[in-house]
N, C-alpha and C positions, 0 to 999 in steps of 0.2 A: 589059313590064318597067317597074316603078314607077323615076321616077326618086328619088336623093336628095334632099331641098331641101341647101344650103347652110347654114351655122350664120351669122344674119347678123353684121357685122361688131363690133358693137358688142357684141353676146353673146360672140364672141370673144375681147375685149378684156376684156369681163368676166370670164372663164375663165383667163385669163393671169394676171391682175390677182389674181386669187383663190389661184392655185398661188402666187405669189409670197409673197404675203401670209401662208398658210397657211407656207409654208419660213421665212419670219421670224419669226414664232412659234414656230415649235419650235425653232430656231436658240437664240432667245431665252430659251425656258426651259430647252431643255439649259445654255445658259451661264449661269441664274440657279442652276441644280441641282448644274452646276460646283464642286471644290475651289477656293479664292481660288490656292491655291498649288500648285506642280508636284512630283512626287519629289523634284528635282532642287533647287530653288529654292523654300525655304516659312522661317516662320517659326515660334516657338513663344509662343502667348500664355497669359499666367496669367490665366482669370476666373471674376471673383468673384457666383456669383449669390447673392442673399439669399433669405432663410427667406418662405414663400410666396408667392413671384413666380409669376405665370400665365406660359402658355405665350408669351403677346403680348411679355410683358416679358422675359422670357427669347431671344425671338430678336432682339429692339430690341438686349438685349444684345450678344448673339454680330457683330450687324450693326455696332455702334458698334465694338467690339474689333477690327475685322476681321479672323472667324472665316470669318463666311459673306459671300454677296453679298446676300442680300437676305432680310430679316425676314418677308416675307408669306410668301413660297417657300417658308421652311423651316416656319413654322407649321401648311402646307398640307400641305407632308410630313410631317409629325410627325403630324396629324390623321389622313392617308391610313393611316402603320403603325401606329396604335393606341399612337402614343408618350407623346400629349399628356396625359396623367393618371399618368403617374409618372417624372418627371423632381424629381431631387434639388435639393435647395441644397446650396453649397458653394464650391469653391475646386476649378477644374481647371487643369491645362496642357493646352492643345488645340491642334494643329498646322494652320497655316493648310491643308495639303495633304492632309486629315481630309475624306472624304465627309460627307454628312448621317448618311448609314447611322450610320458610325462615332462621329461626336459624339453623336446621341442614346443607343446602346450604352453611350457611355464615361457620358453622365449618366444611366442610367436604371441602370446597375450600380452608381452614388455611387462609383466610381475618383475618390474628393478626394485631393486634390494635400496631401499634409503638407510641415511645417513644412521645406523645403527652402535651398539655396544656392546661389549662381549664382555663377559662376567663368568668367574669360575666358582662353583659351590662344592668344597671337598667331602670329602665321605666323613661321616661323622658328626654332620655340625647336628645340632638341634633347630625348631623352627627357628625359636629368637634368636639363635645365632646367623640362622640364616638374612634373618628380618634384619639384623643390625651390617649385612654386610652387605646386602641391596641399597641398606640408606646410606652405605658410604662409598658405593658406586654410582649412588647419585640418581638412581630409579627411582626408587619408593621412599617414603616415611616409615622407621618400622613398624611404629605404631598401629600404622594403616593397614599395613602389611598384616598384623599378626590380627588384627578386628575382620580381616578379611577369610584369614584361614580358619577362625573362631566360626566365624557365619556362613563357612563356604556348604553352598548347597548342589550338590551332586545330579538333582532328577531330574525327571523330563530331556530334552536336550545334550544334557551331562551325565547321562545314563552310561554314559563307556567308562564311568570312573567306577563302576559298583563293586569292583572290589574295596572297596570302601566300607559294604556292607557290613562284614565281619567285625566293624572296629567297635568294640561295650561301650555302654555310655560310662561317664565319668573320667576318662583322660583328659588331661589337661587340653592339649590341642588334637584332636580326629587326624589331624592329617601328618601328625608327628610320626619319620620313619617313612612320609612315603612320595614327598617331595624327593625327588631322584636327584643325588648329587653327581652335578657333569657342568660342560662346557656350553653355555648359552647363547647365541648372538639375537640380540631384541633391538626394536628401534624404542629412540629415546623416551615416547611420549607413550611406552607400554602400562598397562593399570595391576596394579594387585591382583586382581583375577586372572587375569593374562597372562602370566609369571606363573601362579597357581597351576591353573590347568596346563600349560606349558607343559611345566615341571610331573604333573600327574601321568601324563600322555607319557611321558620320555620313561614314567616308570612304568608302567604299562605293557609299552614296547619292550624293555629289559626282562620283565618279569612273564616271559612266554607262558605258553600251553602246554609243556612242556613239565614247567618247576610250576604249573598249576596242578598236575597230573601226578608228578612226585611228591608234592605236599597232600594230596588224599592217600597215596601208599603208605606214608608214615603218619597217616592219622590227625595232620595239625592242619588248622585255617591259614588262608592267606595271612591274617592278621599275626599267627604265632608264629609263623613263618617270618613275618617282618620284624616281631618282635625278637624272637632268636638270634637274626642276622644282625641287631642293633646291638645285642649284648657281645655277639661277638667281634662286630665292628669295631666295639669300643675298650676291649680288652686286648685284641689282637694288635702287634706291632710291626711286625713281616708277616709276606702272604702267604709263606709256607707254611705256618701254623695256626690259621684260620680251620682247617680242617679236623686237629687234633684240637684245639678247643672245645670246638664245636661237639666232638665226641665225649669231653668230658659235660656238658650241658643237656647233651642227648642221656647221656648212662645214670645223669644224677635225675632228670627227670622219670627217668625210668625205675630209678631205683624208690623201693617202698622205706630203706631204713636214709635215703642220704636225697627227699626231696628239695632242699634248699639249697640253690644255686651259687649263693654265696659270694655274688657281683658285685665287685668294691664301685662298678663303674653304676649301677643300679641304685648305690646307698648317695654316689655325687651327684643326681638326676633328682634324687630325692631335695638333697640340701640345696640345689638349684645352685651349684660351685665346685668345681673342679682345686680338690687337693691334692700337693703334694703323697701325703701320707692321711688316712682316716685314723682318727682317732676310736676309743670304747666306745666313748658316749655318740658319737657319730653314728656306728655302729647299731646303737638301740634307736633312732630316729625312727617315729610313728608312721609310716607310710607304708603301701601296699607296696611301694617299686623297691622297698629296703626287702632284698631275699636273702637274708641272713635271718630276717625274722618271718615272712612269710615265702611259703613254699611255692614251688614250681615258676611259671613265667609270672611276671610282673604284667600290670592290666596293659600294658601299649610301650609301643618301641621307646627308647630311649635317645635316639639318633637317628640319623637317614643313612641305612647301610649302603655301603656301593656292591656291585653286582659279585665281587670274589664274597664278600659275604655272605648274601643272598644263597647263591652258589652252595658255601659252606655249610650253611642252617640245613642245606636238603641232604648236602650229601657227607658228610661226618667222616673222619680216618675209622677206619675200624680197629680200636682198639679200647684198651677195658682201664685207661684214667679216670679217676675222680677227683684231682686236686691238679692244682696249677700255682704256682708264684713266678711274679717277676722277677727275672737273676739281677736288675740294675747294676751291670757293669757296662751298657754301653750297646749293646749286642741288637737289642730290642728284643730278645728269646725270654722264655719261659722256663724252668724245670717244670716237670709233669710226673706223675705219681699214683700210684694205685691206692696206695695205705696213707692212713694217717701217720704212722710211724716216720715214713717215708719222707711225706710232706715237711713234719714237723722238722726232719733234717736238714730239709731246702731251706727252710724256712731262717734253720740258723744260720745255713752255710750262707744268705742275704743278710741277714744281720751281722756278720760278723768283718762283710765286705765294704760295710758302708763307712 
């Protein structure tokens, strides 16, 4: 029986050395082939190729834009699918989280980007405040706008909006909270609808499989989930304490002797006006969204949280507060508190600053 020889050491060495070598290059080019951006996390950029640029200058382009990750890569791809000989000039919006596939597609069909408008919705607004800042970007009528969000119907076709599902009837507007506040570019002659689902899509995208998956661990619907992130959206003043809010709204909802929330920002949603200061009688206003008098979450968000709230609702500081007041010195912070005793001292040490 013949024996084996041995591979000697140094060939070995060699052979490792190679497997390794060989997994970082394809490591390598999968990540040059890579989207710059994720589902989740991407940008939208406007660019502008001119009238007959080669393919070279076209992806220098996309490379400097940060469309793509690298100008040889895609040139090479674009050569491999037979792209390189009819790609457009023009003006596109291309999403950092756009395959190759799909940016060559969008330039070799000439999908150019017309003469558009870019419009910013902050975190917080309410529909009508949304409706009234469309109409003075010059889009919509808000009126129109908010008869739209009134009648907006989701099925059939608009069936990717069903997280929708969970929202009870009787809120004022369905879709309050979930109009996703961010940076928009639309062409001028956009409709109410268009805006709408726009705006639903983007929150969709935000709102992954993920914080769908940690919102069943801790027991609450999409809807209380949006609703949570609005009450704390609208309380929170830095983002460092979106967290620690959050915990004391989670501890209170959990707790059987301290169900009431106790959201000053809850009882101004009600009075449909933002105060200074609430008064008593403010205070006792008859509404379900006033949780000073009724317990645990209010029937529907309050605002359109942005995604550190969203964020915050699922995943809470762990710590055991149940009261919060604003320090109004300036700061945008909070003191926070376990005891009533406690609170009540914050409470003077604010009064006493004013």
């Amino acid at each position: 029986m013949a024996r084996v020889k041995p591979i000697p050491l140094f060939l070995g060495l060699a052979l490792i050395g190679l497997i390794i070598l060989t997994s970082l290059a394809v490591w390598r080019i999968n990540w040059l082939l890579a989207p710059v951006g994720s589902a989740q996390d991407y940008e939208i950029i406007e660019v502008h190729v001119p009238l007959n640029s080669s393919l070279g200058t076209i992806s220098g382009i996309l490379e400097e834009e940060g469309v793509i990750r690298n100008a040889l890569a895609f040139a090479l791809y674009a050569r491999y699918k037979g792209y390189s000989e009819n790609l457009q000039a023009g003006n596109y919006l291309l999403a950092t989280n756009m395959s190759f596939e799909e940016i060559l597609e969008t330039m070799q069909q000439g999908v150019i980007l017309k003469e558009g408008h870019r419009f910013t919705i902050p975190e917080g607004f309410t529909v009508e405040q949304i409706s009234r800042r469309l109409e003075r970007e010059g889009l919509v009528e808000s009126e129109l706008f908010l008869e739209a969000c009134r009648k907006f119907d989701y099925t059939g076709e608009e069936s990717r909006f069903s997280f929708l599902d969970s929202v009870p009837p009787g809120v004022k507007y369905s879709l309050e909270g979930y109009l996703f506040p961010d940076t928009y570019e639309v062409e001028e002659d956009i409709t109410p609808r268009e805006i709408i689902e726009m705006m639903l899509s983007r929150f969709e995208e935000v709102f992954s499989q993920e914080h769908r998956m940690r919102a069943e661990e801790l027991g609450l619907s999409i809807h209380e989930v949006v609703t949570l992130a609005s009450l704390i959206e609208k309380e929170a003043r830095v983002d460092e304490e979106r967290k620690t809010i959050s915990a004391v709204f989670h501890n209170r909802l959990q707790s059987e002797q301290m169900p009431f929330l106790q959201s000053c920002a809850t009882v101004q949603y009600a009075l449909g006006e933002v105060k200074p200061r609430l008064t008593n009688q403010d205070l006792e206003v008859d509404s379900p969204f006033n949780t000073y008098l009724y317990p645990h979450l209010p029937p529907g968000p309050i605002a359109s949280p942005g995604r550190h709230s969203l964020e915050a609702a699922l995943y809470p500081a762990e710590v055991d507060y149940l009261y919060f007041v604003y320090r109004e010195d300036g700061t945008g912070r909070h003191y926070f508190s376990k005891t009533l005793e406690e609170h009540n001292y914050y409470k003077s040490v604010v009064q006493r600053s004013r």
